[in-house]
C-alpha positions as CSV (number, residue, x, y, z in Angstrom):
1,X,-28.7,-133.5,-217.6
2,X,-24.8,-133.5,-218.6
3,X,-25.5,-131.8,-221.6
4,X,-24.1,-128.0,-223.2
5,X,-26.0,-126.1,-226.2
6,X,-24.9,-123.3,-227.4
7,X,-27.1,-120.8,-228.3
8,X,-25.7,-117.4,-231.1
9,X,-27.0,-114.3,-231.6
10,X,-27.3,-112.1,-234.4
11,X,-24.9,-109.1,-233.9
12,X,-27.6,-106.3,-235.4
13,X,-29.1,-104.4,-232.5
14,X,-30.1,-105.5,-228.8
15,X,-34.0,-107.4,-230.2
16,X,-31.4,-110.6,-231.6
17,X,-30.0,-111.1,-227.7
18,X,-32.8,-110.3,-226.1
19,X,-34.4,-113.0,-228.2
20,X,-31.7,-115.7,-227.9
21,X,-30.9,-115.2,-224.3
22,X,-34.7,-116.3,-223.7
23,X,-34.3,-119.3,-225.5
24,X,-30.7,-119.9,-223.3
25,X,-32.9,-119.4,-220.2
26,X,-35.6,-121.9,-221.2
27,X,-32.7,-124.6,-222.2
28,X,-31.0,-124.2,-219.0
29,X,-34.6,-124.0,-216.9
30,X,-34.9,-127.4,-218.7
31,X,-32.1,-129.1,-217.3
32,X,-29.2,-128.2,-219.8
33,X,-26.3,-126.2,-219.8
34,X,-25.4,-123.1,-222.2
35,X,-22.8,-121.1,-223.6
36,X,-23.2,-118.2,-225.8
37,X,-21.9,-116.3,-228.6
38,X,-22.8,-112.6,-230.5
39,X,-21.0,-109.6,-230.7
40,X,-22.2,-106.1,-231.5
41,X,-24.4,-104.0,-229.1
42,X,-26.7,-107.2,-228.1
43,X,-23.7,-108.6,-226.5
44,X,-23.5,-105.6,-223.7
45,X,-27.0,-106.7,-223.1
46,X,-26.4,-110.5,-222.0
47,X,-23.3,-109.6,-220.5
48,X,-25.7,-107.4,-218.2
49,X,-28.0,-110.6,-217.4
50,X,-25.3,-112.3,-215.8
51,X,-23.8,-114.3,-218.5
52,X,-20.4,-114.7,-220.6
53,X,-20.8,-114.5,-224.2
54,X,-18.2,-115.3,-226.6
55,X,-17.7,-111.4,-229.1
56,X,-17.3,-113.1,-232.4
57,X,-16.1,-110.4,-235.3
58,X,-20.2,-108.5,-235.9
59,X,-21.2,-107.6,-239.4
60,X,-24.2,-104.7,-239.9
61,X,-25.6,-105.1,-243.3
62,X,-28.7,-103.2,-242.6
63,X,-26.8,-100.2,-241.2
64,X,-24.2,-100.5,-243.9
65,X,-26.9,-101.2,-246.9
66,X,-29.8,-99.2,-246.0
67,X,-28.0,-96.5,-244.3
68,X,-24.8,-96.5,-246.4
69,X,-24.6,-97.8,-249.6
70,X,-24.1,-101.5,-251.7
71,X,-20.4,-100.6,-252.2
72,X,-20.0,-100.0,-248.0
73,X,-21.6,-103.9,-248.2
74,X,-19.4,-105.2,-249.8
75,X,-16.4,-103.3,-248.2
76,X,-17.2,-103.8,-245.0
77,X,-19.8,-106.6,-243.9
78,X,-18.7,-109.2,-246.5
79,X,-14.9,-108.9,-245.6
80,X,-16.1,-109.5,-241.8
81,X,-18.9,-111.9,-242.5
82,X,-15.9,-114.6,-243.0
83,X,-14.2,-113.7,-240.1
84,X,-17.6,-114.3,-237.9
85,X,-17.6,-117.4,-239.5
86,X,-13.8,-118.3,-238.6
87,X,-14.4,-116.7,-235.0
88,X,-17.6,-119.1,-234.7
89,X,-16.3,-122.1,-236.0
90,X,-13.5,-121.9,-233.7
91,X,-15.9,-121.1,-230.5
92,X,-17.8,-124.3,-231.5
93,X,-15.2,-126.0,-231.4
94,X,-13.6,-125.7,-228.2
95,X,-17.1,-125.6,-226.6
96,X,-18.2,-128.9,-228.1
97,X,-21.7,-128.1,-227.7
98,X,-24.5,-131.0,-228.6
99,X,-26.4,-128.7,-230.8
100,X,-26.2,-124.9,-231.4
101,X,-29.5,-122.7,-231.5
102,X,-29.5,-119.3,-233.6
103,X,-30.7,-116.4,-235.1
104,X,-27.3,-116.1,-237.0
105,X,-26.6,-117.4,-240.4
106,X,-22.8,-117.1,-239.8
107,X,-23.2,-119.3,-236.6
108,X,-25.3,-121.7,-239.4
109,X,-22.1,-121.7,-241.9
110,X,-20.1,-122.2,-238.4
111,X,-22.0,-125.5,-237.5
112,X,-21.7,-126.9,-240.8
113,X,-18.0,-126.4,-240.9
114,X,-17.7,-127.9,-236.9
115,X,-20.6,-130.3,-238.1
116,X,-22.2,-129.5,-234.6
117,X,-26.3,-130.1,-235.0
118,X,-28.5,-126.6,-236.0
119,X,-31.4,-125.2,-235.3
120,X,-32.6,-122.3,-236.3
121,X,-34.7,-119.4,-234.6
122,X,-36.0,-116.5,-236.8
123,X,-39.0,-114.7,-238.8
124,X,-37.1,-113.5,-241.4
125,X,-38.3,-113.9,-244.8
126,X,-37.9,-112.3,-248.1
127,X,-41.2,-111.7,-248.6
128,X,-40.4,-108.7,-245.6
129,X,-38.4,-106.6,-248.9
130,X,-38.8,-104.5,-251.4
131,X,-35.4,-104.3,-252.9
132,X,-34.2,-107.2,-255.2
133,X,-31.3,-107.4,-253.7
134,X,-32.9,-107.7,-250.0
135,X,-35.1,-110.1,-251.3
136,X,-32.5,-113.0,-253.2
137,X,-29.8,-112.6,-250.3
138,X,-32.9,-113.5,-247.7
139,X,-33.9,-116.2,-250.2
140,X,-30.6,-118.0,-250.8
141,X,-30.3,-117.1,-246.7
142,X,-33.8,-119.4,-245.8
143,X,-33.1,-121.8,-248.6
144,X,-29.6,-122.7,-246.9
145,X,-31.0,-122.7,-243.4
146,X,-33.4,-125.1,-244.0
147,X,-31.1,-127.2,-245.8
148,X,-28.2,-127.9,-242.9
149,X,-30.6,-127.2,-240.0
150,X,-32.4,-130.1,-238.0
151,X,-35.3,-127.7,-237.4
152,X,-36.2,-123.9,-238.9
153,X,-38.4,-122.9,-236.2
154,X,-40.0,-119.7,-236.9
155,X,-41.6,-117.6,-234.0
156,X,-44.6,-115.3,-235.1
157,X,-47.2,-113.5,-233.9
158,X,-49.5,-114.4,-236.7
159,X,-51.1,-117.8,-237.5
160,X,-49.0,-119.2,-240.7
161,X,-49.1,-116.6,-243.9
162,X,-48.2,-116.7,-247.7
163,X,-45.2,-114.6,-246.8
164,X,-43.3,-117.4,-244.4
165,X,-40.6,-119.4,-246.0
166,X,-42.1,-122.9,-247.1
167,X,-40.9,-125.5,-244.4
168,X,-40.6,-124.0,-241.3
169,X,-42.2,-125.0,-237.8
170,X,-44.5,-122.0,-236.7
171,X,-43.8,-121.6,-232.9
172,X,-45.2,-118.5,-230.7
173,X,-43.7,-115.6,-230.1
174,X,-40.7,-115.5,-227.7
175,X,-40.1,-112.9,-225.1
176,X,-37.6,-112.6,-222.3
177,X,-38.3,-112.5,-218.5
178,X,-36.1,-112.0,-216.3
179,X,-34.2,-110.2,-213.8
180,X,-36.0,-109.1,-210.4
181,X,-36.3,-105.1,-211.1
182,X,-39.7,-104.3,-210.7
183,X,-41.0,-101.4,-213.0
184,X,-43.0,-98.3,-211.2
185,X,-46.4,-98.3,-211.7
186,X,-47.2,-95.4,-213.6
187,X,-45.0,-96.6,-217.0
188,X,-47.8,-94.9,-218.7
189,X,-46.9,-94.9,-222.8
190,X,-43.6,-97.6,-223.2
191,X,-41.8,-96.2,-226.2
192,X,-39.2,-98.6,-227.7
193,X,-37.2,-97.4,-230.6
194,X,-35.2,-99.9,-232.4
195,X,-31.2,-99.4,-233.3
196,X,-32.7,-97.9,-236.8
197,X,-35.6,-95.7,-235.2
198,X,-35.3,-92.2,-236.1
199,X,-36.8,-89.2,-234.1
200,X,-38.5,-91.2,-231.3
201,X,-37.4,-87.8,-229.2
202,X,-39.4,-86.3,-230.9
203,X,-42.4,-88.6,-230.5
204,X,-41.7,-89.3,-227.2
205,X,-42.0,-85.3,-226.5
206,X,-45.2,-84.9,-228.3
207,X,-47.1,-87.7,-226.6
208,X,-46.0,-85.4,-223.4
209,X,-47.2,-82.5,-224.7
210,X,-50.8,-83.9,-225.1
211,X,-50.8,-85.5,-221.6
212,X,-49.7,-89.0,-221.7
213,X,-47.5,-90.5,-219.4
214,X,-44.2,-91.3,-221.4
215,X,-41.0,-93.8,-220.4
216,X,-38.4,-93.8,-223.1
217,X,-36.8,-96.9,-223.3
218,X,-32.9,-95.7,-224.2
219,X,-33.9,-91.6,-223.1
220,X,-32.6,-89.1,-220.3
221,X,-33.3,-90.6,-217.1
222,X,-33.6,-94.9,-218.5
223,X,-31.5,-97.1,-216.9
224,X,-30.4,-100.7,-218.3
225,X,-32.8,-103.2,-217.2
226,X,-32.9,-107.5,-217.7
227,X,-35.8,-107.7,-219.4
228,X,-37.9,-105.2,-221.0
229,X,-41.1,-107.4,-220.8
230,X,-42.4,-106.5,-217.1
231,X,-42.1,-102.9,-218.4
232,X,-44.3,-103.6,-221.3
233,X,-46.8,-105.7,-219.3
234,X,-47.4,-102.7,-217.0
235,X,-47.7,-100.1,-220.0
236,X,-51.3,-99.2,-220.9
237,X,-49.7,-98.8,-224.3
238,X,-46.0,-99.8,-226.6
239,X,-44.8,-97.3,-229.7
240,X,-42.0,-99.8,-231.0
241,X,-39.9,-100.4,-234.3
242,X,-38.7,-103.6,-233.9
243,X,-40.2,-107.5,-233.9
244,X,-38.2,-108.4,-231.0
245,X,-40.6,-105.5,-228.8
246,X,-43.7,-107.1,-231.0
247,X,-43.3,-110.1,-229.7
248,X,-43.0,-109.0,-226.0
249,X,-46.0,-106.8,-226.4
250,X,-48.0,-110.0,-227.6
251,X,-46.9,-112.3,-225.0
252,X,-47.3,-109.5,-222.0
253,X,-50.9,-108.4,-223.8
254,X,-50.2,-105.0,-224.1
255,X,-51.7,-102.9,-226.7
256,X,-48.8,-102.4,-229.4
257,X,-48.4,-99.3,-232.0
258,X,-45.7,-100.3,-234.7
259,X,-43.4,-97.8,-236.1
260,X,-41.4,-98.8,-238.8
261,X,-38.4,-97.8,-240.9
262,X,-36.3,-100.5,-241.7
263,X,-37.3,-103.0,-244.8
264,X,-38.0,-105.6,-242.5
265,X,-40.1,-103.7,-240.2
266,X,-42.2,-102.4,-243.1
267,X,-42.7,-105.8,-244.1
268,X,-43.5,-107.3,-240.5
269,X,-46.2,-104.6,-240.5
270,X,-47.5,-105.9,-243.9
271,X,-48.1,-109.4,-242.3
272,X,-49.9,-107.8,-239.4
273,X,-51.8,-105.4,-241.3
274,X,-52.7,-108.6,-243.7
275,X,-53.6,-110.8,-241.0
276,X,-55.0,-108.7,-239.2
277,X,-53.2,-109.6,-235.8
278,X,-55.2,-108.5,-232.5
279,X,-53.5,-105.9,-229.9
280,X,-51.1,-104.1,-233.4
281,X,-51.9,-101.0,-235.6
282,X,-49.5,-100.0,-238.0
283,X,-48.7,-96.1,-237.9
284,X,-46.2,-94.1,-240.1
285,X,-45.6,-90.5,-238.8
286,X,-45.4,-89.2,-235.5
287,X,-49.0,-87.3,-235.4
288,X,-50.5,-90.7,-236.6
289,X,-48.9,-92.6,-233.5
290,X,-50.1,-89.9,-231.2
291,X,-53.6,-90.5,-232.7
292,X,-53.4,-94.5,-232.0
293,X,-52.0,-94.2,-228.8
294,X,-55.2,-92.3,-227.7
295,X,-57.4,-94.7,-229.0
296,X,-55.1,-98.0,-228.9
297,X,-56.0,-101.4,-230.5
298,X,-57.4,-104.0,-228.4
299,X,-55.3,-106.5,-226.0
300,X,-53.4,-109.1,-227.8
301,X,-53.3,-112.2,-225.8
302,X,-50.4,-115.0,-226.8
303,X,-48.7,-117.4,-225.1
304,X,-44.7,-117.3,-224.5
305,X,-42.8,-119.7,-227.2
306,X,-39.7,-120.3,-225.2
307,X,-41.0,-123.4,-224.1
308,X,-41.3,-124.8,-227.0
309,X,-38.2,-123.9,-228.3
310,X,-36.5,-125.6,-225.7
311,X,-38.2,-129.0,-225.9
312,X,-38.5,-128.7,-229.5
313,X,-34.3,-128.9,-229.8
314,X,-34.0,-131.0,-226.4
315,X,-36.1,-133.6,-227.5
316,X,-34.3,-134.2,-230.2
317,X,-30.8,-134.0,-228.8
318,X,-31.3,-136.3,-225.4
């Protein structure tokens, strides 16, 4: 097949990559070939898989709103928001690509500019916030994306909800495998903390303390690995933050404990909470995750979307 895609990645945190770069495998393990873009941490993490991504300018409006403060938004992300675009726009073009898959709505305003064909892969939604402001800019975000894109495909662990954004194609939940590190066999408790995860130290300490078990994903004595899903499919349980780590818990079947602090996680929580998703519970101190973790929710069980994904957008393209 004499055919390149490009696939982008959101530049927040290593769960956008990790994401992405499944997606890149399954389009290549389909025939095509790939080029990527990011920036930002998740960039370090393809780069370790093997792979050259293009660093286009990153942007952290979580860290800068939720962390910092509206003013730091507009002082710092928006000014380089416009240069991801330009950086983008420019990578598209000298790449050429027959469609471009993301995460990123800077690569989206990139692809109209090139006109290079979209399609979007996310789960975000506006019903995930609580602050106005969170809310519009994720509107106006999902209203544009589904306007240029060929296809809004729109992973989830849960069957579709009130909360989506009206128009999307449901798709299941994608997790990376790869690499050819096997994990030991005594991973015991897997906990994950997100970019935005606060005191999982400390959590990670006192699940030692009342005999589990622990690997720290990120602590004293972790090493970088490919893929983090043959690590969660030999946990008995997963303490996580972020959807990206969901996601691999649901396709690997591993009990899952979700601990949340950003917006978004709080409102991924709702949805499963809501739905009622086998293999989650929703926990929001570190006593109450030591309390799940000894009596864990049941085994989810959900097929890998990455797939899909790929014949979804090949189909279309070839």
């Amino acid at each position: 097949m004499d055919l390149t895609v490009a696939v982008a990645h959101y530049p927040e945190g290593a769960g956008h990559a990790t994401r992405m770069l499944a997606v890149a495998q399954a389009v290549e393990d389909a025939g095509a070939d790939v080029v990527l873009a990011g920036g930002g941490p998740g960039s370090r993490f393809i780069e370790c898989n093997g792979y050259d991504v293009f660093r286009a300018a990153p942007v952290d409006y979580i860290g800068d709103y939720q962390q910092g403060s509206l003013g730091r938004v507009l002082t710092r992300s928006v000014p380089y928001s416009g240069k991801r675009v330009f950086d983008l726009a420019r990578w598209l073009r000298r790449e050429d690509p027959a469609a471009l898959v993301t995460d990123d709505m800077f690569a989206a305003m990139a692809a109209s500019v090139t006109g290079t064909p979209l399609y979007i892969v996310t789960h975000n939604a506006a019903s995930y916030y609580d602050a106005a402001v969170e809310q519009v800019f994720t509107w106006l975000v999902n209203r544009y994306q589904l306007g240029v894109a060929e296809s809004f495909l729109y992973p989830a662990v849960w069957p579709p909800d009130e909360g989506d954004p009206p128009g999307v194609t449901h798709v299941p939940p994608i997790a990376l495998d790869a690499g050819d590190r096997s994990p030991p066999d005594d991973v015991g408790v897997l906990v994950v903390p997100s970019v935005y995860s606060t005191n999982f130290d400390v959590l990670a300490e006192t699940l030692r303390t009342e005999g589990h078990r622990v690997t720290y994903v990120g602590g004293p004595g972790w090493d970088e690995v490919p893929a983090l899903l043959p690590w969660i499919r030999t946990a008995d349980v997963v303490v996580c933050s972020g959807y990206s780590t969901v996601m691999e818990a649901a396709v690997a079947g591993t009990p899952c404990v979700v601990y949340p602090f950003t917006d978004e996680q709080h409102g991924v929580t709702r949805v499963l909470e809501r739905r009622g998703v086998r293999g989650f519970q929703v926990e929001h101190s570190i006593a109450h995750v030591a309390r799940a973790v000894r009596h864990p929710p049941r085994s989810p069980d959900q097929e890998n979307g990455i797939e899909r994904v790929a014949a979804h957008v090949l189909d279309r393209i070839t």
